[in-house]
DRENPA-3360 file (N, C-alpha, C; in nm, 2 decimals, always signed):
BEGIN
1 = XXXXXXXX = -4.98/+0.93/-1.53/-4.99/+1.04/-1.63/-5.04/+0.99/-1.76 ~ -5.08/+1.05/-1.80/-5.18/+1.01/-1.97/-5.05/+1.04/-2.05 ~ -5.04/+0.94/-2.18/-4.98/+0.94/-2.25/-5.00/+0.86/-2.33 ~ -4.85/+0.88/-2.44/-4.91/+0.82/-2.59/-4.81/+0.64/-2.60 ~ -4.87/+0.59/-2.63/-4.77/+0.44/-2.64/-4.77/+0.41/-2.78 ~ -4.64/+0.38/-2.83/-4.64/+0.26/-2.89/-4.66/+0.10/-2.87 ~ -4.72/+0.07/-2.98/-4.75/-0.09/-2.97/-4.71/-0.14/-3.08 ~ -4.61/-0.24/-3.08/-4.62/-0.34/-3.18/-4.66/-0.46/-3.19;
9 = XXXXXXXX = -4.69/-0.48/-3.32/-4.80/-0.59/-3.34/-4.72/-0.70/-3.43 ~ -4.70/-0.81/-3.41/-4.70/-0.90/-3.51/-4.80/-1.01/-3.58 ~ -4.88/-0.99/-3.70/-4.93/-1.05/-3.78/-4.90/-1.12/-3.87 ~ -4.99/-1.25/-3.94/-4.98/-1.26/-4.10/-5.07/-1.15/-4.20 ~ -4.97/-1.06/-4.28/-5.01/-0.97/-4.36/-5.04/-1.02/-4.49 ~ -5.18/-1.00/-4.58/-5.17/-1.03/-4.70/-5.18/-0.93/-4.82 ~ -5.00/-0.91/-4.89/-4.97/-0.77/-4.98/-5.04/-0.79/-5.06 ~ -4.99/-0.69/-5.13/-5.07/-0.65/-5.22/-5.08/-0.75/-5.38;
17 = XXXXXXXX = -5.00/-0.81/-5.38/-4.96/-0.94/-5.54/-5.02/-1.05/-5.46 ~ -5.11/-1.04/-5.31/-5.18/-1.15/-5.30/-5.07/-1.23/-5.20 ~ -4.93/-1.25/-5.15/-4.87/-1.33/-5.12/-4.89/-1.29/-4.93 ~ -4.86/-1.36/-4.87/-4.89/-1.36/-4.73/-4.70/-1.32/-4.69 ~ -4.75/-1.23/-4.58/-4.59/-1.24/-4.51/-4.57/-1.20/-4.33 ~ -4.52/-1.25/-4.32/-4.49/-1.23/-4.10/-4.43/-1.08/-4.08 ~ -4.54/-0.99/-4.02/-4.48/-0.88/-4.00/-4.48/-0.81/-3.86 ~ -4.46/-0.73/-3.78/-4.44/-0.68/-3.69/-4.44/-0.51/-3.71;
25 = XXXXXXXX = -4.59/-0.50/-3.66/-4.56/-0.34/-3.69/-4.63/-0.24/-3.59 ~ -4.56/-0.10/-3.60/-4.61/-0.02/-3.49/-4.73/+0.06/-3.48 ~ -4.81/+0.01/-3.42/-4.92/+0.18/-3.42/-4.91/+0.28/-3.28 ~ -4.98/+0.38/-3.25/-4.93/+0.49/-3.17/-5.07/+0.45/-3.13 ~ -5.09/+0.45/-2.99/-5.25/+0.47/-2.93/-5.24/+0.63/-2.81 ~ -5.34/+0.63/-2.78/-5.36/+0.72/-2.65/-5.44/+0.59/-2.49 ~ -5.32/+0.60/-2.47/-5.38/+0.52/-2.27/-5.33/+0.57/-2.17 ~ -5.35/+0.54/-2.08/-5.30/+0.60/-1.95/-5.21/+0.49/-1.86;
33 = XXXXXXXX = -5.18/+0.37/-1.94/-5.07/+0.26/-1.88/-5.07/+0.15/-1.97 ~ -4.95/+0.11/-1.95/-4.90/+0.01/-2.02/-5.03/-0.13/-2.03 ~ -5.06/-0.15/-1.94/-5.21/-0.21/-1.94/-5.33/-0.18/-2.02 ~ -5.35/-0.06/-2.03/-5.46/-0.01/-2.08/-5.42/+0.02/-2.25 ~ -5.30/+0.00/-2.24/-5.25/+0.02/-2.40/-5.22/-0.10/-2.45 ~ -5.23/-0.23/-2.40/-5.26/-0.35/-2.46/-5.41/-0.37/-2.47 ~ -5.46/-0.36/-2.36/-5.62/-0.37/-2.40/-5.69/-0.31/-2.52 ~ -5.62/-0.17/-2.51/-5.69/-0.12/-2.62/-5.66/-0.18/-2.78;
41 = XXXXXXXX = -5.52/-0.16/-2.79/-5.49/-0.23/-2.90/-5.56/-0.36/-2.98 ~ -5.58/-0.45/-2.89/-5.64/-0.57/-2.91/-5.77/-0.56/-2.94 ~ -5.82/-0.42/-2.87/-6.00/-0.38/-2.92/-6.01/-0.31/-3.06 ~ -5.89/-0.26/-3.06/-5.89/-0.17/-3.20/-5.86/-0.24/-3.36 ~ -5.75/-0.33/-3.38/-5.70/-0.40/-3.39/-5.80/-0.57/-3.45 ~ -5.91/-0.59/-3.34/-5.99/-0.73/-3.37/-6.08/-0.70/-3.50 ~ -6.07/-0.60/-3.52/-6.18/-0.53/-3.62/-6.10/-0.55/-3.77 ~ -5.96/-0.55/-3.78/-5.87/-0.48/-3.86/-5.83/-0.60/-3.93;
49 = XXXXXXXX = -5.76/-0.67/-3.83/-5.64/-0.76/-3.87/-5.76/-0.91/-3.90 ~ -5.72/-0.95/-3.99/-5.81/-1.13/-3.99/-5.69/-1.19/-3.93 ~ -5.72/-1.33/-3.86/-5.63/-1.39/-3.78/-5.58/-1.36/-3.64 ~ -5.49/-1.47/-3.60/-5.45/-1.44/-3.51/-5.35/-1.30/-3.46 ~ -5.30/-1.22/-3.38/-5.20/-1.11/-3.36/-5.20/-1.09/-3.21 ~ -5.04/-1.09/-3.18/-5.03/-1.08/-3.09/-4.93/-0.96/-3.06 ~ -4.94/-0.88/-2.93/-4.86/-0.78/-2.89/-4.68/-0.83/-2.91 ~ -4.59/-0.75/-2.91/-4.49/-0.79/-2.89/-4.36/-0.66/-2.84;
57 = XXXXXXXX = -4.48/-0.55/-2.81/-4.38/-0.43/-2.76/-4.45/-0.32/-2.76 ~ -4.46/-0.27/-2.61/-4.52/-0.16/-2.57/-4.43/-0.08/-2.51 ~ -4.41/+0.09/-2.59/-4.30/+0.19/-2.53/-4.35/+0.29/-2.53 ~ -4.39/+0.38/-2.41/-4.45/+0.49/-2.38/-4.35/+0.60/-2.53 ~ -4.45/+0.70/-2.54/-4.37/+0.76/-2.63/-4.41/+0.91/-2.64 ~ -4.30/+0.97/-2.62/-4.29/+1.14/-2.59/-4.32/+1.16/-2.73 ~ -4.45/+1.25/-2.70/-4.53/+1.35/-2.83/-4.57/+1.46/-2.73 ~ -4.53/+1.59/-2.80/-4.60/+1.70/-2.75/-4.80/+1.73/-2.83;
65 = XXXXXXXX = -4.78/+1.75/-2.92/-4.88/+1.69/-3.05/-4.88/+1.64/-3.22 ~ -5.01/+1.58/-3.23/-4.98/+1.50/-3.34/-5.07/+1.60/-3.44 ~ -5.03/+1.63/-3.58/-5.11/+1.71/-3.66/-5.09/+1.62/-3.78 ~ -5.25/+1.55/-3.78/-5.32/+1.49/-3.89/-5.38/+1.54/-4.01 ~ -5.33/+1.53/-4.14/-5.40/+1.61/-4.30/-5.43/+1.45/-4.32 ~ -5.56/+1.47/-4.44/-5.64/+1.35/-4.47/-5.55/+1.35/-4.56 ~ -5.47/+1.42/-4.62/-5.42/+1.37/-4.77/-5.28/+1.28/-4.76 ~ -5.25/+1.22/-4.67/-5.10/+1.12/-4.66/-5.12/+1.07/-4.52;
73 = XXXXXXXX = -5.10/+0.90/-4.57/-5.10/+0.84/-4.43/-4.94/+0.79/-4.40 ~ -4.88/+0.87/-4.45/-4.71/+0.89/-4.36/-4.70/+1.00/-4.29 ~ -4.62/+0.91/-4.19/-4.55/+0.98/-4.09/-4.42/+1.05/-4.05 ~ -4.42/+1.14/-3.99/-4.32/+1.22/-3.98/-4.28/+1.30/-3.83 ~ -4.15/+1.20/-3.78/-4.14/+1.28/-3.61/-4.04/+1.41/-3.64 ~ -4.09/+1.52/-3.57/-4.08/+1.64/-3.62/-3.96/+1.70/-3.45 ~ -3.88/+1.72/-3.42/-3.79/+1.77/-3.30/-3.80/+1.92/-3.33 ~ -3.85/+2.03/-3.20/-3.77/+2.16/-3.26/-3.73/+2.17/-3.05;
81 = XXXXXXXX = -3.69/+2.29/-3.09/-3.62/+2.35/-2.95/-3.64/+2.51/-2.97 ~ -3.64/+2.50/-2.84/-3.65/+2.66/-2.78/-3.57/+2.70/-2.66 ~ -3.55/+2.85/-2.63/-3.51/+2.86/-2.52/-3.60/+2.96/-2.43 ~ -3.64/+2.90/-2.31/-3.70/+2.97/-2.19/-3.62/+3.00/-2.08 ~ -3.65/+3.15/-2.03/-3.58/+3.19/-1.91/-3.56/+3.08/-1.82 ~ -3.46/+3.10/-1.72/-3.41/+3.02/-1.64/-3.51/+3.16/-1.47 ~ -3.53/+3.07/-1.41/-3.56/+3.10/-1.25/-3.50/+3.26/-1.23 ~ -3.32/+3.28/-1.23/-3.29/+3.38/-1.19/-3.25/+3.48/-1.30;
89 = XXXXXXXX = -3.33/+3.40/-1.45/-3.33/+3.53/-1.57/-3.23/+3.56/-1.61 ~ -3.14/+3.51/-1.55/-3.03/+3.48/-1.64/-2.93/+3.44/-1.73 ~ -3.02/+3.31/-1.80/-3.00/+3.27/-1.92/-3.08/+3.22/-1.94 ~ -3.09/+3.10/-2.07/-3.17/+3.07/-2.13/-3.21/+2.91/-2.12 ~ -3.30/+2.85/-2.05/-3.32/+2.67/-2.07/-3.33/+2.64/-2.22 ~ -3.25/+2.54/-2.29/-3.31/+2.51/-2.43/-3.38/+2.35/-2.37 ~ -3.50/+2.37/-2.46/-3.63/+2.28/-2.42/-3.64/+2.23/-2.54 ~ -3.70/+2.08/-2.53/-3.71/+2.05/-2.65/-3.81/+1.94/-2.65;
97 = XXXXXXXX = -3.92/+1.96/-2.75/-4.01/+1.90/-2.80/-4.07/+1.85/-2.95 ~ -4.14/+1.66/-2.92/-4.15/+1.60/-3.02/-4.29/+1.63/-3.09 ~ -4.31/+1.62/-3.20/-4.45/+1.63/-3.31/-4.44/+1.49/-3.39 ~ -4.56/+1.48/-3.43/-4.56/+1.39/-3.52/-4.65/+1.46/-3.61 ~ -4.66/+1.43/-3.78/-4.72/+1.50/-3.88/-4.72/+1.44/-4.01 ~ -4.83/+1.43/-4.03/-4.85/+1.34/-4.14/-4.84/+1.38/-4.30 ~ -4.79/+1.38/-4.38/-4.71/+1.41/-4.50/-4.65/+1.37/-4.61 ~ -4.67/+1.34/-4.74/-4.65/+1.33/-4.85/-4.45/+1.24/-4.84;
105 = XXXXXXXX = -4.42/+1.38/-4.82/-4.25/+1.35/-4.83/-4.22/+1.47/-4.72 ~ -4.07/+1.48/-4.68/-4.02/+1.55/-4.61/-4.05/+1.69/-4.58 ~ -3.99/+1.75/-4.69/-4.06/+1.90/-4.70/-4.19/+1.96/-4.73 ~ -4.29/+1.84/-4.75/-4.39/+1.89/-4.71/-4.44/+1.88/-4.53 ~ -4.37/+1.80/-4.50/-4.40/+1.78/-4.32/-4.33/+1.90/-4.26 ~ -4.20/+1.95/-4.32/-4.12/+2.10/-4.28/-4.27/+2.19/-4.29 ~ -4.30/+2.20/-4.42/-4.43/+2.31/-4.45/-4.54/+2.28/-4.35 ~ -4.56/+2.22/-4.31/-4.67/+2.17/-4.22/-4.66/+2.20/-4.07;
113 = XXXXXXXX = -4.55/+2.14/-4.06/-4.49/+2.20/-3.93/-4.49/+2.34/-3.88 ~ -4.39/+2.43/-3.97/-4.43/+2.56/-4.01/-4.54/+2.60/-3.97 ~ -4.66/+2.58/-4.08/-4.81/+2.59/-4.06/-4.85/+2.60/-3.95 ~ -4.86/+2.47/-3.88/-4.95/+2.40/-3.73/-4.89/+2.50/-3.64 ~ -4.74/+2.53/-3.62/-4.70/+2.63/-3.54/-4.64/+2.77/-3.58 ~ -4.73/+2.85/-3.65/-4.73/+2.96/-3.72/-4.75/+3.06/-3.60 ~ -4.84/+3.00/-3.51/-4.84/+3.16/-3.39/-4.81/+3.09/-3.27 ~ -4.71/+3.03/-3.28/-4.60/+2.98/-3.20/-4.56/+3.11/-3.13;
121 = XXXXXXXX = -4.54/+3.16/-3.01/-4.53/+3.29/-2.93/-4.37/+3.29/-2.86 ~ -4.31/+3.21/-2.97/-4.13/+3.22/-2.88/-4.09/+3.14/-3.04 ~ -3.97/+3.21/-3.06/-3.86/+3.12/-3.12/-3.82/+3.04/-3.11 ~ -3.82/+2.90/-3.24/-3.81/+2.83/-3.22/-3.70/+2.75/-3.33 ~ -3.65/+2.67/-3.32/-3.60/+2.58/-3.45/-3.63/+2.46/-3.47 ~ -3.67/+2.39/-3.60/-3.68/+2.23/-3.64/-3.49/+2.16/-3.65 ~ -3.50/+2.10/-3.58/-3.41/+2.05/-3.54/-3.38/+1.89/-3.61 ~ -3.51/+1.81/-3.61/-3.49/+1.72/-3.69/-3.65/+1.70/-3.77;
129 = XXXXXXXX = -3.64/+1.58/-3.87/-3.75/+1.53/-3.95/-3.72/+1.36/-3.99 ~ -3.81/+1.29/-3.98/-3.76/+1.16/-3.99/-3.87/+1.09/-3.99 ~ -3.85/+1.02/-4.09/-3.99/+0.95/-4.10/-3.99/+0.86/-4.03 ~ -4.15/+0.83/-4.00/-4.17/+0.73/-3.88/-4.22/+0.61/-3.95 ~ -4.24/+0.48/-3.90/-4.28/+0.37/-3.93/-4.39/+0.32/-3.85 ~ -4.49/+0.46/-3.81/-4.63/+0.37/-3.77/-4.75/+0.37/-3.84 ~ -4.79/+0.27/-3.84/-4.90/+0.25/-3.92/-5.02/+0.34/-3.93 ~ -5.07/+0.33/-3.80/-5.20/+0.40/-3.81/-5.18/+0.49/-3.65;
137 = XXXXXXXX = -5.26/+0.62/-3.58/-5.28/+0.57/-3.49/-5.42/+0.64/-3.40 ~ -5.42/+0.56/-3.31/-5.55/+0.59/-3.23/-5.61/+0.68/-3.14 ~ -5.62/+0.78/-3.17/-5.66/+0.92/-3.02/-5.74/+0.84/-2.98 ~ -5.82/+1.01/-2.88/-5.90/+0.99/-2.80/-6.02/+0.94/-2.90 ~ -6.13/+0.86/-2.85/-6.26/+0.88/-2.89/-6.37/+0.92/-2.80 ~ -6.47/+1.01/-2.84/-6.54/+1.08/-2.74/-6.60/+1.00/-2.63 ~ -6.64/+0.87/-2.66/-6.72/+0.74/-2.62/-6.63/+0.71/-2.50 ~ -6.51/+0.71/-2.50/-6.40/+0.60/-2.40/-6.38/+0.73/-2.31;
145 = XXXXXXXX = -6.36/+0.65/-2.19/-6.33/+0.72/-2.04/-6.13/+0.75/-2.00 ~ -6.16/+0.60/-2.04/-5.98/+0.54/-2.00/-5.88/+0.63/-2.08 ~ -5.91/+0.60/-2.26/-5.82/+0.70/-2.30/-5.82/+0.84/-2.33 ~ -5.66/+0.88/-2.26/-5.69/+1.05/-2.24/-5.64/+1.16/-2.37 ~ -5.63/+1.06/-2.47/-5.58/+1.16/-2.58/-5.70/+1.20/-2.66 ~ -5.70/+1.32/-2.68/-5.83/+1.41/-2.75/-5.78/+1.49/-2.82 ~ -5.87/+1.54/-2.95/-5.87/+1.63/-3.04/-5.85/+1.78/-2.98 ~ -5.78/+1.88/-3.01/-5.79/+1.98/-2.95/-5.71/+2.05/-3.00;
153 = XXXXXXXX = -5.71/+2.23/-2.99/-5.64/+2.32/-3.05/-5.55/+2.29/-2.92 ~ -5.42/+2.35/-2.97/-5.33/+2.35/-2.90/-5.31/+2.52/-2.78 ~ -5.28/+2.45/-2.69/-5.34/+2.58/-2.58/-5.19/+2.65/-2.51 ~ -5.22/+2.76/-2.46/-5.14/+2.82/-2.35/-4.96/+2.85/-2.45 ~ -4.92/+2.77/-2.49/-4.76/+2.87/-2.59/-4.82/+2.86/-2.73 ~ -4.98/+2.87/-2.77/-4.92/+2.83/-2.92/-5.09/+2.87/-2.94 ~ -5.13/+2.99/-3.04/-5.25/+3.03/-3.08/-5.34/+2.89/-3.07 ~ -5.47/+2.93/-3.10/-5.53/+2.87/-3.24/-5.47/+2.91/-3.38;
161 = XXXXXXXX = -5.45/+2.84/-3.47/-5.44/+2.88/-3.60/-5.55/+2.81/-3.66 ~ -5.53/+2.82/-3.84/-5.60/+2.80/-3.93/-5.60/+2.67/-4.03 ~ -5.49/+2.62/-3.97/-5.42/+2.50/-4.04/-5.55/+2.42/-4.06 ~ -5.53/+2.35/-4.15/-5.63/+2.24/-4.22/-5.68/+2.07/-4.15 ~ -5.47/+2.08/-4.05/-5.48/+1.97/-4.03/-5.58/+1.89/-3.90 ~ -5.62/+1.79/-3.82/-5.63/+1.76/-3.74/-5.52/+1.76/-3.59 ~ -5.55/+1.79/-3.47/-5.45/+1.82/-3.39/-5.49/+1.73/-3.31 ~ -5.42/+1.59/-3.25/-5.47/+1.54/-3.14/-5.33/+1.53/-3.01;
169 = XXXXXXXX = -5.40/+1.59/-2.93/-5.27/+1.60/-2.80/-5.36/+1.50/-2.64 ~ -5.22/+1.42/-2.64/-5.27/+1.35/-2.46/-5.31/+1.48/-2.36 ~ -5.41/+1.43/-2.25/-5.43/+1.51/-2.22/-5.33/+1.51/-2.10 ~ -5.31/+1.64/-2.06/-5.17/+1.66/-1.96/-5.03/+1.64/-2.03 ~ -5.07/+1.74/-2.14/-4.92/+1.71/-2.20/-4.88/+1.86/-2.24 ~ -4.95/+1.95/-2.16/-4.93/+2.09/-2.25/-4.78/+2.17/-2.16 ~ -4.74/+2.24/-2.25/-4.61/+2.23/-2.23/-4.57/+2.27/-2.07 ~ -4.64/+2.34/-2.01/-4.63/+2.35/-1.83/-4.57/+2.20/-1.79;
177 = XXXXXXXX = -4.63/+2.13/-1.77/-4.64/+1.99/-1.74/-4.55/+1.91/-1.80 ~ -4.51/+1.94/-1.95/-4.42/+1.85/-1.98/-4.29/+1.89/-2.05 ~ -4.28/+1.99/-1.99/-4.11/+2.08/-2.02/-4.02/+2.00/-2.05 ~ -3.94/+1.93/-2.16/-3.84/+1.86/-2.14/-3.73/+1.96/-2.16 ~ -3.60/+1.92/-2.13/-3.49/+1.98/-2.18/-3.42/+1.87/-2.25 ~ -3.30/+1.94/-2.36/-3.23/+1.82/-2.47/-3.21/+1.69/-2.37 ~ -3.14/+1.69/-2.25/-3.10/+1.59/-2.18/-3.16/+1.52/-2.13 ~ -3.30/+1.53/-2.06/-3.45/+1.49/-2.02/-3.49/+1.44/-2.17;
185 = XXXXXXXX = -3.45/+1.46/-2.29/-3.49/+1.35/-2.39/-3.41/+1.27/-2.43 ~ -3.29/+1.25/-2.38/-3.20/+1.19/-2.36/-3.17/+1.07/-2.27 ~ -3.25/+1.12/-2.13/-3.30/+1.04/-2.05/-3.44/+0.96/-2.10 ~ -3.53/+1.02/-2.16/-3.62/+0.96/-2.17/-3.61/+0.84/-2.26 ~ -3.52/+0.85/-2.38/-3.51/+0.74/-2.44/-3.43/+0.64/-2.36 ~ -3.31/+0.64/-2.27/-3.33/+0.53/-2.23/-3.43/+0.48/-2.10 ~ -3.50/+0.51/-2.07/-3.61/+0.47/-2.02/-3.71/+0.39/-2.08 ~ -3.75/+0.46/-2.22/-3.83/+0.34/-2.31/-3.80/+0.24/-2.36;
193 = XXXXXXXX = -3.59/+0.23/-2.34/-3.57/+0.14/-2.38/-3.54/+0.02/-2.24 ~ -3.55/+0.07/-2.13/-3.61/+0.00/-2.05/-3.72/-0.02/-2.00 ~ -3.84/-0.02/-2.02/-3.99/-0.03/-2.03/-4.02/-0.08/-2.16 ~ -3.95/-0.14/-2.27/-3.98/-0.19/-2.36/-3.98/-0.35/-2.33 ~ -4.06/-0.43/-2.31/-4.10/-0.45/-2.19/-4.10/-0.58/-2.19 ~ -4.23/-0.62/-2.06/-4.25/-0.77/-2.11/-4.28/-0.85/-2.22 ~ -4.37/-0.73/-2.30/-4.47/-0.79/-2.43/-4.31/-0.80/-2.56 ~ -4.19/-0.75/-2.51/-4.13/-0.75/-2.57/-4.15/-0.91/-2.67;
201 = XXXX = -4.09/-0.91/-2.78/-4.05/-1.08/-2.85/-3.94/-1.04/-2.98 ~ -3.95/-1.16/-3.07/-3.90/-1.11/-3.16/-3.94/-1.03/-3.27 ~ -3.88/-0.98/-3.38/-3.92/-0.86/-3.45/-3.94/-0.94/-3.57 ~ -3.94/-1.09/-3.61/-3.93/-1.11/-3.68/-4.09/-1.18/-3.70;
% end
């Protein structure tokens, strides 16, 4: 199944007062396996970093979608929940899905969120907001075969809208396909923390 990975990287970084330092840091790509999201990294990455860098941790990572504004390159993982009928209509499944959104400070990622899902077609609530610590990250590009995350309005629970921002979602991620419930995200984290993997090392 297509999905989004984290990768981390450790480099020598050189700040900004000029001084060099050993860092380890995350970016988000779009691949379709743990293989194909080291490859790619290493392709995206040779262009970027001067010196040597090597992988040190690859963790698949639950995003429903990502909404990109050019004006802030922070991050912000966004949780809301909903409830959908259950089979025999008699109560309600609460389901729950991740965003990422790029943003100034907190409450403007709240306003954004808002925004991106303004004709959202069911009730919903933001549940959590928390900044993220990835650096950059890499959709689809039209050129590449392998990776399946692409630019796209968001389809089937959730209009088009008007928002400003960029929307990039894996492909096979629309919410038919990827229904979680609170406890299925619950499950899923420890799962990435078992698949955090070979490339695993230290953080330092």
């Amino acid at each position: 199944m297509n999905s989004w990975f984290t990768v981390k990287v450790k480099y020598t970084k050189q700040l900004e007062n000029g001084s060099l330092k050993r860092v380890n840091e995350p970016y988000l790509l779009a691949a379709m396996t743990f293989t194909d999201a080291e490859a790619r990294i290493y392709e995206e990455l040779s262009a970027m970093i001067r010196g040597e860098f090597m992988v040190t941790g690859i963790t698949r990572t639950d995003l429903q979608d990502i909404f990109q504004y050019e004006d802030s390159a922070n991050w912000f993982k966004c949780k809301i929940t909903y409830g959908v009928d259950e089979e025999d209509g008699e109560k309600k499944k609460k389901v729950a899905q991740n965003f990422l959104v790029s943003a100034p400070d907190v409450k403007e990622a709240y306003l954004r969120m808002e925004e991106s899902l303004a004709t959202l077609m069911i009730d919903y609530q933001v549940i959590s907001i928390i900044a993220s610590p990835i650096v950059e990250i890499f959709p689809y590009r039209d050129d590449e075969v392998a990776s399946p995350a692409k630019a796209k309005k968001i389809e089937e629970f959730i209009e088009p809208t008007s928002n400003k921002g960029v929307v990039f979602s894996a492909s096979g991620s629309d919410i038919d396909e990827d229904e979680l419930t609170v406890d299925d995200l619950d499950e899923a984290a420890d799962d990435d923390s078992q698949l955090d993997d070979q490339f695993t090392g230290d953080d330092e």
